[in-house]
N, CA, C and O of each residue as an XYZ file, in Angstrom:
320
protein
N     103.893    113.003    129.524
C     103.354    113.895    130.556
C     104.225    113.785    131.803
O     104.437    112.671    132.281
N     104.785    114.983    132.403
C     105.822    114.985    133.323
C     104.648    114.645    134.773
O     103.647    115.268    135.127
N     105.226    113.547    135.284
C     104.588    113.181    137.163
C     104.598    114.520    137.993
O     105.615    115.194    138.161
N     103.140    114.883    138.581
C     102.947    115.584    139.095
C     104.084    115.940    140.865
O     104.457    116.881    141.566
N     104.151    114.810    140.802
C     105.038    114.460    142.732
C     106.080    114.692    142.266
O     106.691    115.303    143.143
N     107.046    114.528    140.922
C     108.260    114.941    140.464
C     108.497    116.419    140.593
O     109.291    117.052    141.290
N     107.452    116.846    139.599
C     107.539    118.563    139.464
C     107.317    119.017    140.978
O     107.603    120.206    141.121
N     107.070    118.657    141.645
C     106.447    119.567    143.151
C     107.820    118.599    144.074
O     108.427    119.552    144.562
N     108.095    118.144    144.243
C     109.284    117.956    144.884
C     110.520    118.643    144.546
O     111.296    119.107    145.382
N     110.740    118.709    142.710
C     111.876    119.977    142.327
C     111.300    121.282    142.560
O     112.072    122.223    142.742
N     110.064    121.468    142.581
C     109.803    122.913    142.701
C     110.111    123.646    144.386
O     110.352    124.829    144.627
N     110.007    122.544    145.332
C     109.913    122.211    146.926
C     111.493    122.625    147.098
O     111.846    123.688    147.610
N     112.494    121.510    146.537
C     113.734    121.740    146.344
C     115.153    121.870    146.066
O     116.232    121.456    146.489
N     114.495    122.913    144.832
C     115.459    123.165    143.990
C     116.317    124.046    144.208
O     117.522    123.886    144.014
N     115.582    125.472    144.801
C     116.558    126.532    145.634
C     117.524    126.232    146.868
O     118.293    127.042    147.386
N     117.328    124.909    147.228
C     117.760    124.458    148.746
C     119.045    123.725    147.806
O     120.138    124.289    147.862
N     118.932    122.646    147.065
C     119.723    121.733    146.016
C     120.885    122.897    145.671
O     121.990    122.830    146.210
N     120.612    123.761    144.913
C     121.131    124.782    143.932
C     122.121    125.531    145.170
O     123.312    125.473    144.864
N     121.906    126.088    146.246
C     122.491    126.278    147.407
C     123.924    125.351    147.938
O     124.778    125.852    148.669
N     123.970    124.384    147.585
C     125.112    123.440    147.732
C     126.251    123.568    147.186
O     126.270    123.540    145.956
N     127.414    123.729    147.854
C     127.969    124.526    146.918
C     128.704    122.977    145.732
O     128.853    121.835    146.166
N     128.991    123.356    144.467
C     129.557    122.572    144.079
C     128.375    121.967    142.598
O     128.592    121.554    141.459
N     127.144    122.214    143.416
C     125.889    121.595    142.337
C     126.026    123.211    141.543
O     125.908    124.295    142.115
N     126.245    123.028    140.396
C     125.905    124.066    138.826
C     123.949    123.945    138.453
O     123.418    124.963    138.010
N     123.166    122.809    138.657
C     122.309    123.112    137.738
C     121.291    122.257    138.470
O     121.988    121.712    139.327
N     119.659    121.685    138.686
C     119.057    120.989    138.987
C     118.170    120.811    137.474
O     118.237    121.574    136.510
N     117.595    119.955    137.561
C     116.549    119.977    136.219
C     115.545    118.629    136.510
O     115.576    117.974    137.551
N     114.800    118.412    135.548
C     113.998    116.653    135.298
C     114.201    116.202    134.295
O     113.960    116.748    133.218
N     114.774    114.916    134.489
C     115.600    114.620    133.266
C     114.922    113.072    133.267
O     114.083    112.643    134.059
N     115.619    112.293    132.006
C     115.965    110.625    132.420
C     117.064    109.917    132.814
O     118.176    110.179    132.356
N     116.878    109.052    133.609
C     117.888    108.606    133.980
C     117.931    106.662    133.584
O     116.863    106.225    134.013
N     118.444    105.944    133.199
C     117.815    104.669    133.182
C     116.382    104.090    132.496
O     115.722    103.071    132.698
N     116.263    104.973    131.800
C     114.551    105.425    131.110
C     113.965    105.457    132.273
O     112.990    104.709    132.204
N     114.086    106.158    133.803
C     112.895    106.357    134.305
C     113.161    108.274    134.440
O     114.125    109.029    134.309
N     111.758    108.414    134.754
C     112.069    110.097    135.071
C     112.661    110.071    136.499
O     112.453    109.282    137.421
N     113.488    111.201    136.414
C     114.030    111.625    137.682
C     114.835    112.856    138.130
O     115.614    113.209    137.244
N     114.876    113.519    139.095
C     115.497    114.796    139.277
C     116.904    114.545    139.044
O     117.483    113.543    139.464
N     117.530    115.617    138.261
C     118.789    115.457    138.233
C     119.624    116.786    138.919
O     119.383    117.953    138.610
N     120.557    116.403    139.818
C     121.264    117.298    140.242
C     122.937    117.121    139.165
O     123.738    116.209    138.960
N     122.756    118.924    138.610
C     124.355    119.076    137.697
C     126.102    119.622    138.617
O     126.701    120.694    138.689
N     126.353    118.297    139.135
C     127.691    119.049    139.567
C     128.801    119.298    138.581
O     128.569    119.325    137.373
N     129.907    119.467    139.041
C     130.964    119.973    138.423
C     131.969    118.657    138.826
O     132.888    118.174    138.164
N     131.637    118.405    139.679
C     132.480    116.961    140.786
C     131.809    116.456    141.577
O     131.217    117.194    142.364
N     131.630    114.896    141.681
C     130.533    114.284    142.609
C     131.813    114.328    143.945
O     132.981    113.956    143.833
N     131.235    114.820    144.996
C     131.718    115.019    145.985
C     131.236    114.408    147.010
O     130.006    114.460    147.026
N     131.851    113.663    148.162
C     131.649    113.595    148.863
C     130.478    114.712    149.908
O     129.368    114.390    150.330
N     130.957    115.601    150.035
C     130.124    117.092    150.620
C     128.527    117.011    149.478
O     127.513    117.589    149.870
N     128.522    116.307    148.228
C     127.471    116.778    147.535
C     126.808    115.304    147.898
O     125.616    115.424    148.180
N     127.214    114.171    147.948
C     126.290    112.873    148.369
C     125.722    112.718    149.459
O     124.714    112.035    149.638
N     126.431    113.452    150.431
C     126.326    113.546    151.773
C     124.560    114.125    152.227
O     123.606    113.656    152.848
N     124.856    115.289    151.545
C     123.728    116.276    151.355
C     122.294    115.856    150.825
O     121.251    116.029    151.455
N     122.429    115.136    149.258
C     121.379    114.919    148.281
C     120.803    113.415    148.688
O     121.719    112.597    148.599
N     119.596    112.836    149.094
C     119.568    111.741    148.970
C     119.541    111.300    147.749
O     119.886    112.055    146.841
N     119.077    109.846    147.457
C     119.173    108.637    146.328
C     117.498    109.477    145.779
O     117.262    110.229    144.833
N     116.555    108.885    146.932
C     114.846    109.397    146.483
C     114.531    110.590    147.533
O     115.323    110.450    148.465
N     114.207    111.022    147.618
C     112.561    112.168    148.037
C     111.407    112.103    147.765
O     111.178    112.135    146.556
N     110.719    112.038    148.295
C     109.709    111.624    148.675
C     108.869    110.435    147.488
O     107.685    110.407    147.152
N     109.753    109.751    147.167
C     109.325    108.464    146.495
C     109.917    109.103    144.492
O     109.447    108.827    143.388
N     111.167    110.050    144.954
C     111.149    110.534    143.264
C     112.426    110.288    143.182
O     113.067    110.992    143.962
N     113.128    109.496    142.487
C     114.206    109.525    142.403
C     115.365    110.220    142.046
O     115.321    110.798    140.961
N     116.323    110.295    142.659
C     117.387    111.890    142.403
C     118.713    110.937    141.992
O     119.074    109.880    142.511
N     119.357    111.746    140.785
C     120.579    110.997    140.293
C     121.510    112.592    139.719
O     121.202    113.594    139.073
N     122.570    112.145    140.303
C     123.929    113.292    140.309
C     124.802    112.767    138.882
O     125.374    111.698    138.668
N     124.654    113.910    138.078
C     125.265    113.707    136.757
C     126.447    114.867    137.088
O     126.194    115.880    137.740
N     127.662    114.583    136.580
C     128.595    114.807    136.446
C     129.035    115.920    135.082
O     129.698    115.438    134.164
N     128.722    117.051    135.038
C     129.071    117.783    133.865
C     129.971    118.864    133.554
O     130.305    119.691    134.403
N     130.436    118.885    132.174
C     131.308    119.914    131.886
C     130.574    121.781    132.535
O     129.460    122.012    133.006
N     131.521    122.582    132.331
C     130.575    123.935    132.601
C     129.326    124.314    132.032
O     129.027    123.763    130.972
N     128.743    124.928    132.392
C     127.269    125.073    132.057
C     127.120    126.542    132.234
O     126.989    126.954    133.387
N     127.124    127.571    131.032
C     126.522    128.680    130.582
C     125.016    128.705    130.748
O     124.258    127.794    130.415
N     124.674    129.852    131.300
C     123.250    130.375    131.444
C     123.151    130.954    130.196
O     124.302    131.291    129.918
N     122.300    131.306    129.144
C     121.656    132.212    128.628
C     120.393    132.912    128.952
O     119.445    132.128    128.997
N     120.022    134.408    129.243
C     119.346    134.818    129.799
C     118.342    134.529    128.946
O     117.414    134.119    129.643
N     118.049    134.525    127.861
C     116.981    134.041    127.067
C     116.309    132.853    127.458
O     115.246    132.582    126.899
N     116.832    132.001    128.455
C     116.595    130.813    128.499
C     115.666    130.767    130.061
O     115.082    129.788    130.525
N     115.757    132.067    130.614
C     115.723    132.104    131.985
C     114.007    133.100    131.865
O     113.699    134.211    131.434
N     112.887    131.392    132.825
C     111.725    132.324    132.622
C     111.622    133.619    133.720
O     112.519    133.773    134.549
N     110.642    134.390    133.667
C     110.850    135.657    134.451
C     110.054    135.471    135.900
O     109.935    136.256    136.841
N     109.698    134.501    135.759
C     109.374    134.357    137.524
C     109.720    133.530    138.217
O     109.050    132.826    138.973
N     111.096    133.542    137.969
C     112.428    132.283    138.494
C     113.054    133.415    139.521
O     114.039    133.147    140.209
């Protein structure tokens, strides 16, 4: 069962995250077996650490490093 303070902190901000330039993707992922927001860059940047803290509001945020990342519109719900 996904933590309620997780989902409402990515839902709070994810459009603000996603805005950065350089971050490709946000999601809730694992990290370390704990849950935690993950921000998808392309390059951990200076300009992107600067920006993202470590936690929010007690949820932990971890910057994964990934190849390109294709959207499929199929994948995309309709009140995004």
């Amino acid at each position: 069962m996904l933590n309620k303070s997780i989902q409402a902190v990515f839902n709070k901000y994810r459009k603000e995250w996603m805005g950065i330039v350089g971050v490709v993707g946000v999601g809730i992922g694992d990290h370390e077996k704990k849950t935690c927001i993950k921000i998808l860059v392309k390059e951990e940047t200076e300009h992107i650490t600067e920006k993202i803290p470590a936690e929010v509001d007690g949820c932990p945020i971890f910057i994964e490093k990934v190849d390109e990342i294709e959207v499929l519109q199929s994948a995309i719900p309709n009140n995004v």
